[in-house]
C-alpha positions as CSV (number, residue, x, y, z in Angstrom):
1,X,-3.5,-109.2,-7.4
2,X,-6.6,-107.6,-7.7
3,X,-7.8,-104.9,-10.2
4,X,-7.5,-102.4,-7.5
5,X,-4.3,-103.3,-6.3
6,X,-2.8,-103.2,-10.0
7,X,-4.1,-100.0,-10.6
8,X,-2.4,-98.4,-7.7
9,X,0.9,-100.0,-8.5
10,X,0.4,-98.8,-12.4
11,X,0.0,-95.1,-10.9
12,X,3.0,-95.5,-8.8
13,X,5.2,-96.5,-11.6
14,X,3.5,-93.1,-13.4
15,X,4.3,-91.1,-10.5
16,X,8.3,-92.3,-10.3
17,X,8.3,-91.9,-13.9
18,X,7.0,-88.2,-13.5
19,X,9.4,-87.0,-11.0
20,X,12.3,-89.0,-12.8
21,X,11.7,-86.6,-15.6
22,X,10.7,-83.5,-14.2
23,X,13.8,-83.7,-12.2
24,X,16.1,-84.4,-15.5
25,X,14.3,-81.3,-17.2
26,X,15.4,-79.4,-14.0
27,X,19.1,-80.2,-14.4
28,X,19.1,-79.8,-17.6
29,X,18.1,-76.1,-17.5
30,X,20.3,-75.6,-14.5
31,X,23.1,-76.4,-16.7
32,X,22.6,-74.0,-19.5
33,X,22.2,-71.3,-17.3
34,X,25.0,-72.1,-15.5
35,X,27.0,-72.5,-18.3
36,X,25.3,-68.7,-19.9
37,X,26.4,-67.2,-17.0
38,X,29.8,-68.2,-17.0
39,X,30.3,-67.2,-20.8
40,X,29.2,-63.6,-19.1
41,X,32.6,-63.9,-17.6
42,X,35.7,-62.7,-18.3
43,X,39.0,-64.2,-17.9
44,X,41.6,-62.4,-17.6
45,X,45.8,-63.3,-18.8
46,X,46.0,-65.2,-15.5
47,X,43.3,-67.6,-17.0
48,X,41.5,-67.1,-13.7
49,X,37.8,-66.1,-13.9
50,X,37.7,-62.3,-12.9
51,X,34.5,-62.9,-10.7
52,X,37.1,-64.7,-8.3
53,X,39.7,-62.8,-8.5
54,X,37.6,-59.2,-8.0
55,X,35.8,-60.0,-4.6
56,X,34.5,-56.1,-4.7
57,X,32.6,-57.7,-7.8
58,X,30.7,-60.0,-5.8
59,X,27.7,-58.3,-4.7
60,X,26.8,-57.2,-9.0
61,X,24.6,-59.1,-10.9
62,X,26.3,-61.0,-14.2
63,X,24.8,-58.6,-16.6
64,X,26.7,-55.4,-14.4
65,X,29.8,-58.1,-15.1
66,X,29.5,-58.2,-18.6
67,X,29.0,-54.8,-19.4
68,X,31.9,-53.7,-16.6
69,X,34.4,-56.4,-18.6
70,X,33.7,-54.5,-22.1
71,X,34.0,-51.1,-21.3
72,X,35.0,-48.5,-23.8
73,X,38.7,-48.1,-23.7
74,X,40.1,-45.3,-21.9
75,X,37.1,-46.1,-19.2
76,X,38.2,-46.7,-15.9
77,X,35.4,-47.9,-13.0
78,X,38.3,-47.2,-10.6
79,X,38.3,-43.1,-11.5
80,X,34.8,-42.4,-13.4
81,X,31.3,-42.3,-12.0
82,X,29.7,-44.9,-15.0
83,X,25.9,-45.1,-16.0
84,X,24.5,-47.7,-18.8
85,X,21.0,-47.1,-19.9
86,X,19.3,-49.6,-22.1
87,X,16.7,-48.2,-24.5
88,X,13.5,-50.4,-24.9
89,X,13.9,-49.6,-28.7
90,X,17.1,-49.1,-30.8
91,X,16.4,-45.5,-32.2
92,X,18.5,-42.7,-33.9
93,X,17.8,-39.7,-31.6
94,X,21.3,-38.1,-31.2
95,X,19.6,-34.9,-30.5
96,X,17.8,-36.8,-27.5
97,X,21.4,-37.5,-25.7
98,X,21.7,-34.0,-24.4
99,X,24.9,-33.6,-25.6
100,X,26.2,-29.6,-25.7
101,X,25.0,-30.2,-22.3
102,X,26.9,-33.0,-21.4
103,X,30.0,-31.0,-23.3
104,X,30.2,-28.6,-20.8
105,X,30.9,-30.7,-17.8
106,X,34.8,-31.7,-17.4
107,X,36.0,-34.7,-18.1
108,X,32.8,-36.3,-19.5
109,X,32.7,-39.0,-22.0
110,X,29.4,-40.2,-24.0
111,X,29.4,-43.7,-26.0
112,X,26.6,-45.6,-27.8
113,X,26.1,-48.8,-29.2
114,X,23.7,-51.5,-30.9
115,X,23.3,-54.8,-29.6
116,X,26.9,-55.8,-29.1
117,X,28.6,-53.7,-31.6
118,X,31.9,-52.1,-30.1
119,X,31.2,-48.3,-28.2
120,X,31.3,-45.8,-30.4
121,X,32.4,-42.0,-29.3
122,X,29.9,-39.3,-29.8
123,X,32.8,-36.8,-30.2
124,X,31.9,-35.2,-33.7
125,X,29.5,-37.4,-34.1
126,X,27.4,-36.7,-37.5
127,X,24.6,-38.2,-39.3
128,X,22.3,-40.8,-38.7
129,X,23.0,-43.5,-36.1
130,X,21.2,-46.4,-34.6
131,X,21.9,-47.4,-30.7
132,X,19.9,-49.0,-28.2
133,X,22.6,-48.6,-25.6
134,X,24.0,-45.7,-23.8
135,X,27.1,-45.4,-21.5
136,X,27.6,-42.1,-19.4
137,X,31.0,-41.2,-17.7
138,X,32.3,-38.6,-15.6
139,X,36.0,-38.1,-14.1
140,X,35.3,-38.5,-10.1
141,X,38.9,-36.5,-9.5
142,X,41.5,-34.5,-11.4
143,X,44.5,-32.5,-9.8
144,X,42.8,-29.5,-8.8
145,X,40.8,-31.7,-6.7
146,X,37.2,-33.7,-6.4
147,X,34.1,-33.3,-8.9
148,X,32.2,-30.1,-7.8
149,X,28.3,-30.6,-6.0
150,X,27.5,-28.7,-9.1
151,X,28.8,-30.7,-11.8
152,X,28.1,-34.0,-9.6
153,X,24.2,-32.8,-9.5
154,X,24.3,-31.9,-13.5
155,X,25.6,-35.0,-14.3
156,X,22.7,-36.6,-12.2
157,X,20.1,-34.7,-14.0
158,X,21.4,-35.5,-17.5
159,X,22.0,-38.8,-17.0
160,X,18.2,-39.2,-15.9
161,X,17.0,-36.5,-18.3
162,X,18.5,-39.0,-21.2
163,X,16.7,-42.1,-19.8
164,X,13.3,-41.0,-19.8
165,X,13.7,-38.8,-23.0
166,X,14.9,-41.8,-24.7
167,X,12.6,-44.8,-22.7
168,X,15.2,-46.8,-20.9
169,X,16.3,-48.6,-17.7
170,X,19.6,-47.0,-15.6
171,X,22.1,-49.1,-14.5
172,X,24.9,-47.5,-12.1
173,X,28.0,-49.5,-13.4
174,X,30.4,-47.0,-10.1
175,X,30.4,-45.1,-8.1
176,X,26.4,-44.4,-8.1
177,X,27.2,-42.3,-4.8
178,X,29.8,-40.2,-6.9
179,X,30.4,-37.8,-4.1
180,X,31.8,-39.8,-1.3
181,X,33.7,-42.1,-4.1
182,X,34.9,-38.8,-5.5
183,X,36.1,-37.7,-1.8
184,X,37.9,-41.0,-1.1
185,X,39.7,-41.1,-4.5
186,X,41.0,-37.8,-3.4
187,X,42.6,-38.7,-0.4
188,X,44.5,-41.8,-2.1
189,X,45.5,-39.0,-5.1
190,X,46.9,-36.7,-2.3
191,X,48.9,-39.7,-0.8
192,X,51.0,-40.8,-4.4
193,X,50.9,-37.2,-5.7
194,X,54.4,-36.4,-5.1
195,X,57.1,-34.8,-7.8
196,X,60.5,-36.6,-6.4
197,X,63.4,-33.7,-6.8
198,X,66.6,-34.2,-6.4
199,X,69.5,-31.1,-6.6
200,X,72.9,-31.4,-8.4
201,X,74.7,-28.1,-6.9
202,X,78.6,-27.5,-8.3
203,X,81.0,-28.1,-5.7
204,X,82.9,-25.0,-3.6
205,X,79.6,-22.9,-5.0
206,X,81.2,-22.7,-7.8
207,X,78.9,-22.1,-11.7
208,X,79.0,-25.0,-14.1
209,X,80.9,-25.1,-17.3
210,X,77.6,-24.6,-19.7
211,X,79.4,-26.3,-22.3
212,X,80.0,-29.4,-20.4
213,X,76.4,-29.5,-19.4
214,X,75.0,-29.2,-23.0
215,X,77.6,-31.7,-23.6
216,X,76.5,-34.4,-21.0
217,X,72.9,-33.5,-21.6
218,X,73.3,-34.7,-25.5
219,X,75.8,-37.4,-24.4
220,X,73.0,-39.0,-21.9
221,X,70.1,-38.4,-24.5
222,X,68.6,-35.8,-23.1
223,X,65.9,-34.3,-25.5
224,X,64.2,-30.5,-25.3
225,X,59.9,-31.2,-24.8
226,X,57.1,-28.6,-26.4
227,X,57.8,-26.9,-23.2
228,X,61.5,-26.4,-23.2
229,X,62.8,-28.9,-20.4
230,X,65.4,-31.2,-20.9
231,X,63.3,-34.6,-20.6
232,X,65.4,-38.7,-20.5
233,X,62.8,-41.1,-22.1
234,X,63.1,-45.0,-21.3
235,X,62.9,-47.9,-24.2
236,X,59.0,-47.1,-24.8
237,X,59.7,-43.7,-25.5
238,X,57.3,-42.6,-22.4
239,X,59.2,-40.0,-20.0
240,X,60.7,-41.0,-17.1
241,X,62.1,-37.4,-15.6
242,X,63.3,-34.0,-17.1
243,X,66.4,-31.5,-15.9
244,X,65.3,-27.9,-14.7
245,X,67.1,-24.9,-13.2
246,X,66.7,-24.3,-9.5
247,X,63.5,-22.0,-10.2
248,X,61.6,-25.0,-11.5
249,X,62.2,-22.9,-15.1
250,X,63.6,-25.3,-18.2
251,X,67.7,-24.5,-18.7
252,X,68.3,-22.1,-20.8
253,X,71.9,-21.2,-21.6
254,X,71.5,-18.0,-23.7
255,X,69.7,-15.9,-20.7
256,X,71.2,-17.2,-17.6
257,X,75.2,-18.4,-18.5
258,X,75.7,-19.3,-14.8
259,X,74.5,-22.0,-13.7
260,X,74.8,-22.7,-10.2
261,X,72.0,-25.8,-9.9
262,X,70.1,-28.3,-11.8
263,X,67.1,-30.5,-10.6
264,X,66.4,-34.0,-11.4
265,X,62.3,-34.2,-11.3
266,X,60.4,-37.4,-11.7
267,X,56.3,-37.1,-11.4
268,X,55.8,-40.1,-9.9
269,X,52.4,-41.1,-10.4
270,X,52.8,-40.8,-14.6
271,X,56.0,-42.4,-14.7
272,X,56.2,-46.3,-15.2
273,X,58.1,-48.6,-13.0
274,X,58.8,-45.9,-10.9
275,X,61.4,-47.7,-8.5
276,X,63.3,-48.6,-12.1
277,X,62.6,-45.3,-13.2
278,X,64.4,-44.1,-10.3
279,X,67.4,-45.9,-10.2
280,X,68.2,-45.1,-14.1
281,X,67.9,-41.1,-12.6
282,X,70.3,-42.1,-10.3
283,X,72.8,-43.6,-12.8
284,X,72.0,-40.4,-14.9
285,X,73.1,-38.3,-11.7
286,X,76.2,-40.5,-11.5
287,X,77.7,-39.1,-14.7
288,X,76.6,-35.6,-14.2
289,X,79.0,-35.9,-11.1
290,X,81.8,-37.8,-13.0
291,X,82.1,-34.8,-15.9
292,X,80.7,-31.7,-14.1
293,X,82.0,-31.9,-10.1
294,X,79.2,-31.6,-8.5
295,X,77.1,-33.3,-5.3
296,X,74.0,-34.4,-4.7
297,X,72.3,-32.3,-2.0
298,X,69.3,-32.0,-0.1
299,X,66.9,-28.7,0.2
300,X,69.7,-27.2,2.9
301,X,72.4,-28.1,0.6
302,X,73.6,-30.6,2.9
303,X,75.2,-33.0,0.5
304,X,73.1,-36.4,0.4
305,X,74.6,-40.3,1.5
306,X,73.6,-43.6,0.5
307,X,71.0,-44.1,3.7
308,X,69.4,-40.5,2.7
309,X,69.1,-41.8,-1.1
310,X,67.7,-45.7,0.2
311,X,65.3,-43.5,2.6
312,X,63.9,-41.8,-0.7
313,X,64.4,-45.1,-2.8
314,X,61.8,-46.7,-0.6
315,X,59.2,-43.6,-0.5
316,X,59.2,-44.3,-4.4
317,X,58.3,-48.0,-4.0
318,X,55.8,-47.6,-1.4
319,X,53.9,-45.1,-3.6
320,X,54.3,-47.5,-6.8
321,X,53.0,-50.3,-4.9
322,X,49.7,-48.1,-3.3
323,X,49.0,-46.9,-7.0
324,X,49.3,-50.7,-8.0
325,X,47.0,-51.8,-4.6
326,X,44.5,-49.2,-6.1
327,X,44.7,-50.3,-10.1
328,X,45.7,-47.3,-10.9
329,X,49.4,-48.2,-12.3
330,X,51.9,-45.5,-12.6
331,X,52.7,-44.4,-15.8
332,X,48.9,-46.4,-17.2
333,X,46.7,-44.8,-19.4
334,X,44.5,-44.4,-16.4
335,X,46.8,-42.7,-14.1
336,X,48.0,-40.2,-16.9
337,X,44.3,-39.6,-17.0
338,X,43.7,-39.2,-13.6
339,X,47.0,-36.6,-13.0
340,X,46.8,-35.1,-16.3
């Protein structure tokens, strides 16, 4: 072999041996970030990543992931318009965060934070506080109806007023267009916003015996609320449906001593396991008909059958399942806030 031909074959070797490595240095960093990106994930109780299971999710990067899986609780993506500014440099200008103005918007929430410290409130915040982080929240809907252009615009203003007062990059976590989000969560609220009322009437049109009714109202553990209506409460304690008179008013027995109906009222959308909810009102209906002979009738006073009640059985389930579809659960933290 000559000289020439040996050093050819020694740079070959050099060559392989160049691309051998270069190639294990790449797979090597491909791993670790693959592997920092999936400890950006959550998993959920399921033990399913959610990135799989939340296919809306798929189009955010896995920073907007993170920050999404460790909200501040009470913080719901599905009913608040949610901005995150990062600050270039941790500081402690409170006074910076605008917030008497942010205090005069409904349904506005403010939290800060340092590195990855939990999210602390600004409510009645005081002193001297360090935060590099910034999370901005505004309801998108409430029961009189959609955010206004007004406060949508203020919020705007604010939230961009407080990243450039305080140096930082904005990050729109939902609902960045707040107003068409803001519309289409109102239609879904006006679908499942429904008070279910049935009407316990005496029979012949007769009055009921007051003292029976007190009686069964104590018997079935019936308990007065801060506003006067009789209210039944499940195991949890959380209300499941109250007793009024027929003018929607809370019974009262010293000012009107004849009765001549009562109504069984279940808000649907901030009652849990609304079609169990349901059928323990209907049991409770039961013995209010065993001890006070009355019926169960409809807004003619039409006395109601079992198809009627099945008919309104499955209205209850539909809407419990649409609120579920959404993840906005009935009786949840979120839908309480949501229909407060």
């Amino acid at each position: 072999m000559s000289d020439i031909q040996f050093a050819l074959t020694i740079l070959a070797v050099i060559i392989i041996l160049i691309m051998i490595i270069f190639n294990w240095i790449r797979l090597i960093q491909y791993r670790k970030q693959n592997q920092t990106e999936n400890s950006f994930l959550y998993k959920d109780e399921d033990g399913l990543i959610q990135e799989e299971k939340n296919l809306y999710d798929q189009d955010l990067s896995v920073s907007e992931k993170y920050l999404l899986s460790n909200l501040p609780k009470d913080i719901y993506r599905n009913i608040d318009a949610i901005a995150f500014i990062k600050l270039n440099k941790a500081t402690h200008a409170i006074s910076k965060l605008n917030l008497r103005d942010f205090i005069e918007l409904p349904h506005t929430h403010i939290f800060i934070r340092k590195n990855e410290d939990v999210w602390t409130s600004t409510d009645g915040m005081s002193g001297s506080v360090s935060f590099d982080q910034i999370l901005l929240a505004i309801q998108l809907v409430d029961r009189q109806g959609p955010i206004s252009s007004a406060h949508t615009q203020t919020f705007r203003m604010l939230v961009e007023k407080t990243k450039n007062d305080l140096d930082g990059s904005l990050i729109w976590l939902s609902s960045s267009n707040i107003e068409n989000d803001a519309k289409e969560l109102n239609q879904f609220c006006a679908l499942v916003d429904h008070m279910m009322t049935l009407t316990l009437i005496p029979k012949n049109n007769g009055m009921f015996d007051n003292k029976k009714l007190i009686d069964i109202l104590k018997t079935d553990g019936f308990k007065e609320n801060k506003d006067g209506y009789h209210v039944f409460k499940g195991h949890d304690k959380h209300p499941l449906f109250l007793i009024a008179s027929l003018n929607q008013q809370p019974l009262n027995f010293n000012l009107d001593p004849y009765i001549q109906g009562i109504l069984f009222q279940m808000d649907l959308p901030l009652t849990l396991n609304c079609k169990e909810s349901f059928d323990v009102m209907l049991e409770s209906i039961t013995n209010f008909q065993k001890d006070l002979d009355c019926m169960l009738v409809d807004s003619n006073k039409k006395e109601l059958n079992v198809n009627h009640i099945e008919r309104i059985r499955y209205q209850v389930e539909k809407i419990e399942n649409q609120m579920i579809a959404k993840n906005i659960p009935p009786g949840s933290s979120c839908a309480r806030r949501l229909f407060s």
